[in-house]
MARLUMKE-13987 format. One line per 8 residues: their letters; for each residue x, y, z of N, C-alpha, C, O. Coordinates in Angstrom, 3 decimals, padded with zeros to 6 digits, always signed. Layout:
! MARLUMKE-13987
A	X,Y,Z,X,Y,Z,X,Y,Z,X,Y,Z ~ ...
//
This chain:
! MARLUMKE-13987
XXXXXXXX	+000.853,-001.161,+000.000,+000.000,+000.000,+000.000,+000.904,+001.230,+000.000,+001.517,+001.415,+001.052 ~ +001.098,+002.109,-000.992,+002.064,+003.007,-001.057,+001.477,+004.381,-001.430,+002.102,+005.352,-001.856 ~ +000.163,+004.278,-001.190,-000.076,+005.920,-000.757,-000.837,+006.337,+000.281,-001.493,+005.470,+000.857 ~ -000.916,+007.587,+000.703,-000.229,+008.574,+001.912,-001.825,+007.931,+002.848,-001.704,+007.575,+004.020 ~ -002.810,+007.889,+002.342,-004.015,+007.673,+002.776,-004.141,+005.914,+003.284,-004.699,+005.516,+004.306 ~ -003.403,+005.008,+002.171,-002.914,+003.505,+002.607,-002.020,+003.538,+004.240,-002.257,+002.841,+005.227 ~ -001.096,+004.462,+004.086,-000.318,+004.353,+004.939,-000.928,+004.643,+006.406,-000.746,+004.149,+007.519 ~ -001.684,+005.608,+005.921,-002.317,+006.453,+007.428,-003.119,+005.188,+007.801,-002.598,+004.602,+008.749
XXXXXXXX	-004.326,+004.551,+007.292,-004.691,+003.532,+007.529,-003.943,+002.099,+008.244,-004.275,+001.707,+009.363 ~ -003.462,+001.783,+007.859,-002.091,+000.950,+008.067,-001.562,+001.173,+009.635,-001.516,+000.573,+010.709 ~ -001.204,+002.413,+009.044,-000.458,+003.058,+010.633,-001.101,+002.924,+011.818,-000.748,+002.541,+012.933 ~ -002.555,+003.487,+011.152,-003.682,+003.790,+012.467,-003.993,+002.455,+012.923,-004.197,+002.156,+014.100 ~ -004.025,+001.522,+011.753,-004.581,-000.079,+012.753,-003.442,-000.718,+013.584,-003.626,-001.377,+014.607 ~ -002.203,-000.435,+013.002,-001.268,-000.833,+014.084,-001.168,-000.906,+015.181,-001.126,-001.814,+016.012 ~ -001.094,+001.032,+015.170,-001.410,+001.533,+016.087,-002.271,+001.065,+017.440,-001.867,+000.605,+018.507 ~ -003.529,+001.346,+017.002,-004.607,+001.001,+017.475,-004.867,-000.464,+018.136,-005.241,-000.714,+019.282
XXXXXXXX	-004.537,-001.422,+016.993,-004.073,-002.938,+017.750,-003.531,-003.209,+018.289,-003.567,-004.368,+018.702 ~ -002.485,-002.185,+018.739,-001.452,-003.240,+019.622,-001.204,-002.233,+020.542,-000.065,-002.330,+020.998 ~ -001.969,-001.114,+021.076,-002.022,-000.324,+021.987,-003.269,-000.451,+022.328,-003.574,+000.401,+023.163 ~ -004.356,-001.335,+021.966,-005.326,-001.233,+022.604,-005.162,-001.980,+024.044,-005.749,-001.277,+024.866 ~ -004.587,-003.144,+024.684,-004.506,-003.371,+026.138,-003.803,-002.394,+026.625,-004.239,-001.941,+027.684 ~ -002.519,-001.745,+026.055,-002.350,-000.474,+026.871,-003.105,+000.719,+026.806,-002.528,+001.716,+027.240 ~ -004.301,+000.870,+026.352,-005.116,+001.788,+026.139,-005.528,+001.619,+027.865,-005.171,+002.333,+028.802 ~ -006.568,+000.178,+027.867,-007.266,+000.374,+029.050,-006.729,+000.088,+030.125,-007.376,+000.266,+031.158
XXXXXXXX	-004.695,-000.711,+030.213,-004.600,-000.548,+031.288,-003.841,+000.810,+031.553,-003.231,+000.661,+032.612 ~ -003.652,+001.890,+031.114,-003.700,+002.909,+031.667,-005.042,+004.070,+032.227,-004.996,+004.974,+033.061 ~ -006.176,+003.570,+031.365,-007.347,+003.901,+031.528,-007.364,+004.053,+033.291,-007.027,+004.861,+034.156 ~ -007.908,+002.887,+033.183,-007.742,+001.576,+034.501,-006.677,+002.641,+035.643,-007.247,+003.178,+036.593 ~ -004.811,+002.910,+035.394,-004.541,+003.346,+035.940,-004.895,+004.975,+036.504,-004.625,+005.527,+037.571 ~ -005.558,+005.415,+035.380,-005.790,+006.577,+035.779,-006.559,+007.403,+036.426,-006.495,+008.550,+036.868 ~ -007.824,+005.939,+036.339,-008.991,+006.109,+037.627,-008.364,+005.945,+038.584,-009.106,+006.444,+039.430 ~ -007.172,+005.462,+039.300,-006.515,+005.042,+040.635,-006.261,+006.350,+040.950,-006.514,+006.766,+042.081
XXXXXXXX	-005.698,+007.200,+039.928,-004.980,+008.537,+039.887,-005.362,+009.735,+040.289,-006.478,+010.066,+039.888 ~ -004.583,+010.778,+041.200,-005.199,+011.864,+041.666,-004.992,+012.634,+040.468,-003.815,+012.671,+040.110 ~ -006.042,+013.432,+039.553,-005.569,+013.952,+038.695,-005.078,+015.475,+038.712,-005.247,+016.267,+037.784 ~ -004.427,+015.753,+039.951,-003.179,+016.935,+039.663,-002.005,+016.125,+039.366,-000.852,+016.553,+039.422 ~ -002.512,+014.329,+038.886,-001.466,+013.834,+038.205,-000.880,+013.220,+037.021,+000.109,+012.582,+036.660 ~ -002.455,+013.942,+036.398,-002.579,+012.716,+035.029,-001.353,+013.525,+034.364,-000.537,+012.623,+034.176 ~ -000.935,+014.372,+034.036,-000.219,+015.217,+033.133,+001.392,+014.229,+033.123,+001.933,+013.662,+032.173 ~ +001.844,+014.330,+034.647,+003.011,+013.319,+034.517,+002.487,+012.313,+034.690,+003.469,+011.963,+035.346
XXXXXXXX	+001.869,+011.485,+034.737,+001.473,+009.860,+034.054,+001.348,+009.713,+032.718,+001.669,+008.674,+032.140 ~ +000.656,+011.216,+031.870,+000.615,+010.927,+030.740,+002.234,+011.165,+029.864,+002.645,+010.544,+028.883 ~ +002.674,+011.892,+030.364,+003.942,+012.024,+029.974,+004.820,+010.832,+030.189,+005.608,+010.581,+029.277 ~ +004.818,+010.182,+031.067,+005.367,+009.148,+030.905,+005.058,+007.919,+030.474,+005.841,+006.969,+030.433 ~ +003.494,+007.916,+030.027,+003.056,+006.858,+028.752,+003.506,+007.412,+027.395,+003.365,+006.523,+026.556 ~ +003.875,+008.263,+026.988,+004.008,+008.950,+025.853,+005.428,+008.903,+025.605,+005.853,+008.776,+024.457 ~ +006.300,+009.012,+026.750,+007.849,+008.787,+026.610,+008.525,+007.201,+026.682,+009.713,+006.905,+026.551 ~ +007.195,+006.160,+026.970,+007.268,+005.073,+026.536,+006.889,+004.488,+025.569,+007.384,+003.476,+025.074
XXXXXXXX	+006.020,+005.056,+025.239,+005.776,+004.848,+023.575,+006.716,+005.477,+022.620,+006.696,+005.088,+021.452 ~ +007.438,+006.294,+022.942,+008.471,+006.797,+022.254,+010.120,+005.992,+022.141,+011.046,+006.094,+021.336 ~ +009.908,+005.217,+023.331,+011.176,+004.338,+023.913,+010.485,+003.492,+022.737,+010.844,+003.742,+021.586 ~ +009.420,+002.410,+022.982,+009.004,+001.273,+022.140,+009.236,+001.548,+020.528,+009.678,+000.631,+019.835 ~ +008.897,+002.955,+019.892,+009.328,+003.377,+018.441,+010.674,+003.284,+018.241,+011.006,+002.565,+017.298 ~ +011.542,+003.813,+018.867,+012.647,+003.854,+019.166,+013.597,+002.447,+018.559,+014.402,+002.180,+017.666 ~ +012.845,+001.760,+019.777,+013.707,+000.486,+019.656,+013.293,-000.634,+018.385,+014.081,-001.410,+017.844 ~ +011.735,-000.465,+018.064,+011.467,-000.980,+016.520,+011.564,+000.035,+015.075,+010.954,-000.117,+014.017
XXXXXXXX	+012.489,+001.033,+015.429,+012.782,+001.332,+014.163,+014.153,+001.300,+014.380,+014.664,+002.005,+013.510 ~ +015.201,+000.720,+015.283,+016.225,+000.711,+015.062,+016.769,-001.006,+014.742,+017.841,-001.263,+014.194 ~ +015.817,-002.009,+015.194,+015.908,-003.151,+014.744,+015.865,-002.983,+013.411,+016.677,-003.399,+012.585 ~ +014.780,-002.289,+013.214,+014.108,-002.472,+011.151,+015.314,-002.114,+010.557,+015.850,-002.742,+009.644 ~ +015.854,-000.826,+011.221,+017.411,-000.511,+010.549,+018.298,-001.577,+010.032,+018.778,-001.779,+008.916 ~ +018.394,-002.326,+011.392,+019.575,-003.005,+011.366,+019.547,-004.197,+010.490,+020.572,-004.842,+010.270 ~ +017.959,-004.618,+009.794,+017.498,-005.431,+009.039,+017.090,-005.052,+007.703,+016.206,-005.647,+007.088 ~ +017.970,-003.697,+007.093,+017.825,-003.385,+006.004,+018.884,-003.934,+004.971,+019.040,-003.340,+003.904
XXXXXXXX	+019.771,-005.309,+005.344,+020.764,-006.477,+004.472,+019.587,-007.312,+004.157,+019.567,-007.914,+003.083 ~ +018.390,-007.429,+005.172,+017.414,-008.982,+004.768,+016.705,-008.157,+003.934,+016.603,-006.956,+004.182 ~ +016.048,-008.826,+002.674,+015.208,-008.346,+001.865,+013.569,-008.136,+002.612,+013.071,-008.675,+003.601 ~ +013.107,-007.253,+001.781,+011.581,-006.920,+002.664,+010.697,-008.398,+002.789,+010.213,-008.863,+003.821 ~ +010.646,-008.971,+001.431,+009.406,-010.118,+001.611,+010.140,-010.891,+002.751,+009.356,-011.260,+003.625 ~ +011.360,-011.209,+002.954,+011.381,-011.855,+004.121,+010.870,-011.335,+005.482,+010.123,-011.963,+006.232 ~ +011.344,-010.176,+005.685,+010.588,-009.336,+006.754,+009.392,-009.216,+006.893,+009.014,-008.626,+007.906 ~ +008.515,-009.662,+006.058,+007.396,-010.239,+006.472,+007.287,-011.425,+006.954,+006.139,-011.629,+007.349
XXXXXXXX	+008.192,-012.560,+007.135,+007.900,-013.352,+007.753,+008.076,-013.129,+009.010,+007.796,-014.056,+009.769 ~ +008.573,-011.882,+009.576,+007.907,-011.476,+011.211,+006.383,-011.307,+011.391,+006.021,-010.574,+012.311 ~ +005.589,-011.810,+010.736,+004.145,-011.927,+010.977,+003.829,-013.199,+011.688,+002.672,-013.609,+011.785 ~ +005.071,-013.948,+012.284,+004.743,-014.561,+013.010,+004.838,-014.453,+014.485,+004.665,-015.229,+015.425 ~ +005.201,-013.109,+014.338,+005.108,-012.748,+016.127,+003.818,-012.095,+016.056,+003.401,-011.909,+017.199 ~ +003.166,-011.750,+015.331,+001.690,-011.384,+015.941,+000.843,-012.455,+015.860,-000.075,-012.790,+016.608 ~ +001.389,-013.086,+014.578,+000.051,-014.650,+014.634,+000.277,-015.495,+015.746,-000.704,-016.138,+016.121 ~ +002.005,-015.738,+016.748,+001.961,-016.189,+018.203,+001.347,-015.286,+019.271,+000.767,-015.794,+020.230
XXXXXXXX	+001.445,-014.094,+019.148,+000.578,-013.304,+020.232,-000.845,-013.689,+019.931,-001.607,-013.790,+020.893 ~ -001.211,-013.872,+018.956,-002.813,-014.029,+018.668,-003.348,-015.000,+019.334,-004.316,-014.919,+020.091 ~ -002.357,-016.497,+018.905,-002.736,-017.679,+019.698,-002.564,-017.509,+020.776,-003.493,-017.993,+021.422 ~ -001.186,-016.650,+021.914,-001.424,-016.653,+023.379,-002.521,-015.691,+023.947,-002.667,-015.409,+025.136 ~ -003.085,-015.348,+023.152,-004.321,-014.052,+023.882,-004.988,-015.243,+023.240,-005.071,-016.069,+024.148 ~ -005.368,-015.620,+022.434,-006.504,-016.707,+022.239,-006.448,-017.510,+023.501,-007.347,-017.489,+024.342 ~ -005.441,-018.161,+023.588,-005.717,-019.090,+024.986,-005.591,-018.552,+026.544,-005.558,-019.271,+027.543 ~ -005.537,-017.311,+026.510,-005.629,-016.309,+027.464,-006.868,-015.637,+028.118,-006.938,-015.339,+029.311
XXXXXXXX	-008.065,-015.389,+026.968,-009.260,-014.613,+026.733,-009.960,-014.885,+027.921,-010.879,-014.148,+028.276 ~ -009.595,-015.934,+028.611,-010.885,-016.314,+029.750,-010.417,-016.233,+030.878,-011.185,-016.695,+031.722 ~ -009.115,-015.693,+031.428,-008.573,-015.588,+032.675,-008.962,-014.355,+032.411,-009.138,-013.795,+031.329 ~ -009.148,-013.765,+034.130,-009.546,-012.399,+034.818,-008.071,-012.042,+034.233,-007.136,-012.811,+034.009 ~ -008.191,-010.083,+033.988,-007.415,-009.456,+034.225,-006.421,-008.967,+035.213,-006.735,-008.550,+036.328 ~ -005.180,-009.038,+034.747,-004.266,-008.398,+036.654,-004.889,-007.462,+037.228,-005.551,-006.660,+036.570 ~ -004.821,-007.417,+038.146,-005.163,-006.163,+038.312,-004.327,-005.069,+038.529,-003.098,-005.145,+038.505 ~ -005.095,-003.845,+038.784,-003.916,-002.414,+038.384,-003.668,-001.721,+039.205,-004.661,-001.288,+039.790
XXXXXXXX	-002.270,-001.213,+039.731,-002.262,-000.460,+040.984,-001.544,+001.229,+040.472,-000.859,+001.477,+039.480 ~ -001.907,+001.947,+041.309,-001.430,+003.201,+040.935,+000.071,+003.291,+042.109,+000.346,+003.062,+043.287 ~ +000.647,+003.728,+040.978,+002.020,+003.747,+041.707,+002.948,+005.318,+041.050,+004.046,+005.750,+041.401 ~ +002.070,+005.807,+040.109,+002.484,+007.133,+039.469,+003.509,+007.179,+037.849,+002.900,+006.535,+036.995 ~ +004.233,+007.499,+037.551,+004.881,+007.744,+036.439,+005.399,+006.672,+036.200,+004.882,+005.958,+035.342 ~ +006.690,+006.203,+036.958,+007.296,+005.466,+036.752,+006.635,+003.883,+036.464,+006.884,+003.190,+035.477 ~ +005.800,+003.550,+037.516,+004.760,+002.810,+036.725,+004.111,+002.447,+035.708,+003.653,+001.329,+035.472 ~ +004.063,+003.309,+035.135,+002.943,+004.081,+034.060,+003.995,+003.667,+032.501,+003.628,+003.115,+031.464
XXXXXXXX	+005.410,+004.210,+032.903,+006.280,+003.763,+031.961,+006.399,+002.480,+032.015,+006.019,+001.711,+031.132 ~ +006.968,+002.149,+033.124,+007.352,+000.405,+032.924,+006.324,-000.181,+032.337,+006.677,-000.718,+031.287 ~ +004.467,-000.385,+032.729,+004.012,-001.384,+032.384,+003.558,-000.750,+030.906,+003.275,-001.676,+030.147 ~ +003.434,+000.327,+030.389,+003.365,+000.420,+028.969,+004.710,-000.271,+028.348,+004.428,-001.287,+027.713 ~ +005.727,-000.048,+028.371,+007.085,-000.737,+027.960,+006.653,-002.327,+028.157,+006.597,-003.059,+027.169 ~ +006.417,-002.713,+029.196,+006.393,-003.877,+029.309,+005.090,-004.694,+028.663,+005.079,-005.920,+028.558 ~ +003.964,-003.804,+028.236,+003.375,-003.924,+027.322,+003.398,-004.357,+026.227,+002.573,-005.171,+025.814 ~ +004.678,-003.731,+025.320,+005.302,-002.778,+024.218,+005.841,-004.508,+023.612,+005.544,-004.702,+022.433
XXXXXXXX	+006.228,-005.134,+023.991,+006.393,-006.571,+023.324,+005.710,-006.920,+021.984,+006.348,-007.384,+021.039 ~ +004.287,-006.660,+021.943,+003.635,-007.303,+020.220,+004.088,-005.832,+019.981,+004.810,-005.774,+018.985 ~ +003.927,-004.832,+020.476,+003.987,-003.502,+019.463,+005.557,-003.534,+018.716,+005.598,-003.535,+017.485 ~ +006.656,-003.557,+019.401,+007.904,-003.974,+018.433,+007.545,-005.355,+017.862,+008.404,-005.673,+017.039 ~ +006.798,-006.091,+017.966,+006.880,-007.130,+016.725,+006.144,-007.004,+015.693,+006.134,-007.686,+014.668 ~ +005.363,-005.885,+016.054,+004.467,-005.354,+014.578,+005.166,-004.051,+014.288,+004.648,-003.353,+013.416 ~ +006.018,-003.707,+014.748,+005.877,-001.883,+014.394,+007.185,-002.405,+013.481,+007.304,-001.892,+012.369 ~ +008.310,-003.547,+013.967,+009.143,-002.888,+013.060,+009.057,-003.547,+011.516,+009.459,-002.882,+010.562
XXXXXXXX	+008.556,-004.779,+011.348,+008.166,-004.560,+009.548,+007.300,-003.650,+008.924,+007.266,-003.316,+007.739 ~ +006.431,-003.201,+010.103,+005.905,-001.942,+009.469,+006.782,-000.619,+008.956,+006.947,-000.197,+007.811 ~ +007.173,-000.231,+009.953,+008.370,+001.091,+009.747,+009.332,+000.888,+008.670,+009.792,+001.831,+008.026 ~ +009.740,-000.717,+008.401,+010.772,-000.714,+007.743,+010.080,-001.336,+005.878,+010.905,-001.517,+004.982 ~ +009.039,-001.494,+005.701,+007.782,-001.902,+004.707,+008.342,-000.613,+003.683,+008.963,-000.739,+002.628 ~ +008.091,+000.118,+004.073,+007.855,+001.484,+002.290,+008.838,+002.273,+002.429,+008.868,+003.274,+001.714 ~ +009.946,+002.022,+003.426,+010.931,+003.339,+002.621,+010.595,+004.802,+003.737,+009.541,+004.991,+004.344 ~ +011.538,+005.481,+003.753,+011.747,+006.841,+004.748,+010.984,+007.525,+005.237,+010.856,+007.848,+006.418
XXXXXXXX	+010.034,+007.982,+003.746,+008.925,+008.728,+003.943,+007.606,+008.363,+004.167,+006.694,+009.189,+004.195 ~ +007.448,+007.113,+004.336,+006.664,+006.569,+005.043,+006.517,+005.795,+006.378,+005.491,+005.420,+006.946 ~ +008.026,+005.633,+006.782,+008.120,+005.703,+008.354,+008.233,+006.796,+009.008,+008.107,+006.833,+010.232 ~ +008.516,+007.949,+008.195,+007.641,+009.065,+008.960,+006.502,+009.692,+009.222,+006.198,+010.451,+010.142 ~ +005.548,+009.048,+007.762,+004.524,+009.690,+007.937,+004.032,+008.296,+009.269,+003.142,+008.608,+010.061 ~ +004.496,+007.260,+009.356,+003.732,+006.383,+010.440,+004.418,+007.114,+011.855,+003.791,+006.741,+012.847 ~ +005.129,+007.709,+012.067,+005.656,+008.040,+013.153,+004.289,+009.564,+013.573,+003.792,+009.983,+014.618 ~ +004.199,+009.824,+012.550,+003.461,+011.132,+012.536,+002.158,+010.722,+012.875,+001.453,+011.656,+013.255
XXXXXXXX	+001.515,+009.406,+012.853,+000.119,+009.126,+012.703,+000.448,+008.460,+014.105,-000.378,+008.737,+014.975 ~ +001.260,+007.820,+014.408,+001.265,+007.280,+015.991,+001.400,+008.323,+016.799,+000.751,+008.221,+017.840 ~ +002.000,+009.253,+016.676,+002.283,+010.493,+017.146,+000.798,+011.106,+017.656,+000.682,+011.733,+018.709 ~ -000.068,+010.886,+016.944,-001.503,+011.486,+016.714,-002.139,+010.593,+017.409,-002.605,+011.072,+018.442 ~ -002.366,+009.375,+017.242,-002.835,+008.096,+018.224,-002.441,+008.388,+019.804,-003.242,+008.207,+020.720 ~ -001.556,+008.702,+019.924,-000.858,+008.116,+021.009,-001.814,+009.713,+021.768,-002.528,+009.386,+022.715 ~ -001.848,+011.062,+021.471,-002.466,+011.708,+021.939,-003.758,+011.789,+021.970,-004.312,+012.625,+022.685 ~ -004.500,+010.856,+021.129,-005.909,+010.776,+021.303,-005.690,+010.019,+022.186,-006.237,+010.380,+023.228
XXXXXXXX	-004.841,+008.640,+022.309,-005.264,+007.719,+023.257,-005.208,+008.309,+024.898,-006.043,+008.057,+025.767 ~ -004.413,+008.861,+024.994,-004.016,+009.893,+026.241,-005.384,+010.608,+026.831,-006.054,+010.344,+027.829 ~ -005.529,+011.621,+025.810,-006.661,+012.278,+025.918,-008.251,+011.670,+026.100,-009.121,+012.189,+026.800 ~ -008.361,+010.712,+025.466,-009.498,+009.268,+025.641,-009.133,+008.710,+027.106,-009.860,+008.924,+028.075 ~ -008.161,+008.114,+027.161,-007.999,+007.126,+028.480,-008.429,+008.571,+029.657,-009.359,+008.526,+030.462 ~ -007.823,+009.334,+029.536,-008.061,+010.966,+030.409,-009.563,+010.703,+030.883,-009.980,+010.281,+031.961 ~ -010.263,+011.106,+029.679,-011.758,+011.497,+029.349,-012.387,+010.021,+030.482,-013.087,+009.973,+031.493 ~ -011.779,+009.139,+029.748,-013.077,+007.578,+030.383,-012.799,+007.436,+031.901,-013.723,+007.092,+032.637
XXXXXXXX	-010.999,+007.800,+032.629,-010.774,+007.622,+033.765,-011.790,+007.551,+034.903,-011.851,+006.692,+035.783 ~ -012.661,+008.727,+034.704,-013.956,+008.655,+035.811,-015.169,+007.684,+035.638,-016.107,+007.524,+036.418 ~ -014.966,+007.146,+034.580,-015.958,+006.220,+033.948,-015.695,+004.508,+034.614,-015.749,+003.723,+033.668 ~ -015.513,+003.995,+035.556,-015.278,+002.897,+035.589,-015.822,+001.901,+034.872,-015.186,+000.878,+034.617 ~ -017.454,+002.168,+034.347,-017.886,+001.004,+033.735,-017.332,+000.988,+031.912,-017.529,-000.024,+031.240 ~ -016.660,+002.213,+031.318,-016.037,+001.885,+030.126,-014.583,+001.206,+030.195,-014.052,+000.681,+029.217 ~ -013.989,+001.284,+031.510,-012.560,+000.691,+031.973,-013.258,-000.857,+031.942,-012.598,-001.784,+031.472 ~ -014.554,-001.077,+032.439,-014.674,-002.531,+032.783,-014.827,-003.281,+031.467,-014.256,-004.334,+031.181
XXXXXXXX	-015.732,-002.550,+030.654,-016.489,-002.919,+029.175,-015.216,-003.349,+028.693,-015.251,-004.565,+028.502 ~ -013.841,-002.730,+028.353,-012.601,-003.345,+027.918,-011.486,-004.079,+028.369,-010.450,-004.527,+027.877 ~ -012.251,-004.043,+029.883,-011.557,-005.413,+030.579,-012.044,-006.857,+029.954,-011.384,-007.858,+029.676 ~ -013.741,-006.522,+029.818,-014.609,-007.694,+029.903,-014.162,-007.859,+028.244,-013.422,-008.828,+028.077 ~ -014.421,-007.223,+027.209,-014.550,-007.479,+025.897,-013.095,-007.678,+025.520,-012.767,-008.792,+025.113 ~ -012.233,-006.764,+025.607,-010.576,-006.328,+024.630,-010.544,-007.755,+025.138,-011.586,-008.193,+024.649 ~ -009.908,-008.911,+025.923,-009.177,-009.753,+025.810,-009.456,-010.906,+024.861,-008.691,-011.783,+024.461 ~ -011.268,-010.600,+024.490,-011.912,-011.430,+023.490,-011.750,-010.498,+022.166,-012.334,-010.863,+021.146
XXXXXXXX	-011.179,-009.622,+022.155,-010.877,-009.579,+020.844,-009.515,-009.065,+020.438,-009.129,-008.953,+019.274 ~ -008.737,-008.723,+021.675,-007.414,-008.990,+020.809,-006.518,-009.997,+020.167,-005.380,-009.845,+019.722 ~ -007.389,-011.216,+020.220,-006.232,-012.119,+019.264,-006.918,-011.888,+017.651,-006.201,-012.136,+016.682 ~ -008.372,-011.392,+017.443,-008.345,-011.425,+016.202,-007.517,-009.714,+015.741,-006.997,-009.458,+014.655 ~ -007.578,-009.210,+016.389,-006.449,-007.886,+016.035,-005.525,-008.568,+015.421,-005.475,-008.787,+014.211 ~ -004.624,-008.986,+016.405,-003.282,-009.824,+016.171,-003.301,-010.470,+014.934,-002.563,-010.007,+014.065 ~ -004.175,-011.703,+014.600,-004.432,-012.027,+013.291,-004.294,-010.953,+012.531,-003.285,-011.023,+011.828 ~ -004.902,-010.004,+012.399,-005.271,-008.795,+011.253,-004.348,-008.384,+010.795,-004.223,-008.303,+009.574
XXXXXXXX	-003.325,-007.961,+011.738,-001.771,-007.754,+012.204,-001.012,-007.928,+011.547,-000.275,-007.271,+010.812 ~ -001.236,-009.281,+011.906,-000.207,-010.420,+010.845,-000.647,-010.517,+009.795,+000.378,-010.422,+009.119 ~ -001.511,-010.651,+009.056,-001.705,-011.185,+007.927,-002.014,-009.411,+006.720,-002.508,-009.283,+005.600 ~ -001.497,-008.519,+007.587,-001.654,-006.978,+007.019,+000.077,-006.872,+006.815,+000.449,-006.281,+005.802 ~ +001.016,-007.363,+007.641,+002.330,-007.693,+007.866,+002.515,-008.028,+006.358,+002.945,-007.321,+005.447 ~ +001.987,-009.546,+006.360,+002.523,-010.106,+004.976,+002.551,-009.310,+003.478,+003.400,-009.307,+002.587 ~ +000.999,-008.515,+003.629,+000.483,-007.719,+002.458,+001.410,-006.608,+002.049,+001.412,-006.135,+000.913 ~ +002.364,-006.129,+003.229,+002.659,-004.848,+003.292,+004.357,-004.616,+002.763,+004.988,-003.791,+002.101
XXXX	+004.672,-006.152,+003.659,+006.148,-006.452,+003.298,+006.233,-007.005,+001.909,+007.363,-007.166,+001.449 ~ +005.427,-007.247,+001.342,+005.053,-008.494,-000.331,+005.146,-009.437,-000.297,+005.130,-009.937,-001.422 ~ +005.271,-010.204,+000.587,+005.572,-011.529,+001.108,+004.370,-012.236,+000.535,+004.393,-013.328,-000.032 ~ +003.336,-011.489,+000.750,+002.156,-012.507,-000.454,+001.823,-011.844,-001.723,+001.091,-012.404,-002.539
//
């Protein structure tokens, strides 16, 4: 998919898929949260999502000797995340404690696992100017998601709705993932 409107699309489902459990468990954290504190919590989800870009566009770098269609065969780290959230879907969620920033970074980072296994054949898929325009569209995600998780914080029953539902549907994300992976790298 090699134009600007493909890409944004692309970007945005990435995005969107593989930040959706860190969507609601910061949600989640931010109802814990006194909010004369969301500003540094959100800052430090945002400087972890910046760590996680970071580190999958410097792999993709370092994998610019392997040809692209092979680099799609990293679509098998989302089609294994798919199957472990598939066999996952029916255990209760951890639960979430507020512990402030530093928190907030670690378990987004520690999150951040399928997101470097999807972000970096993505980033590294079309060439310069289109890992920037995806940097630019996560860039944009990442502040709606902020601003959303913000908004629902007082809402406990939309924190619950994506406790109860997201774990039943992030493995078909993951699928989507992967098999958007293959399309993107040419691998099919």
């Amino acid at each position: 998919m090699h134009t600007v409107i493909g890409v944004v699309v692309v970007g945005s489902l990435a995005f969107v898929g593989t930040m959706l459990d860190n969507f609601f468990a910061f949600a989640a954290q931010l109802s814990l949260t006194d909010r004369s504190r969301f500003s540094r919590v959100s800052i430090a989800h945002a400087l972890a999502v910046c760590v996680l870009l970071v580190v999958a566009a410097g792999v993709g770098a370092l994998l610019t000797a392997i040809p692209l269609r092979w680099i799609g065969l990293l679509c098998v780290a989302p089609f294994a995340l798919a199957a472990h959230a598939w066999t996952k879907r029916r255990r209760p969620a951890s639960e979430q404690f507020r512990r402030g920033a530093l928190t907030t970074f670690t378990l987004c980072v520690a999150l951040g696992g399928d997101n470097i296994a999807v972000w970096i054949p993505l980033l590294r898929a079309n060439g310069s100017w289109h890992e920037v325009l995806v940097l630019i569209v996560f860039a944009l995600w990442e502040l709606l998601f902020i601003t959303g998780a913000q908004a629902i914080a007082s809402h406990p029953r939309v924190v619950a709705f994506g406790e109860k539902y997201g774990r039943g549907l992030i493995p078909w994300v993951y699928l989507g993932l992967g098999v958007l992976i293959l399309f993107e790298c040419g691998t099919l």
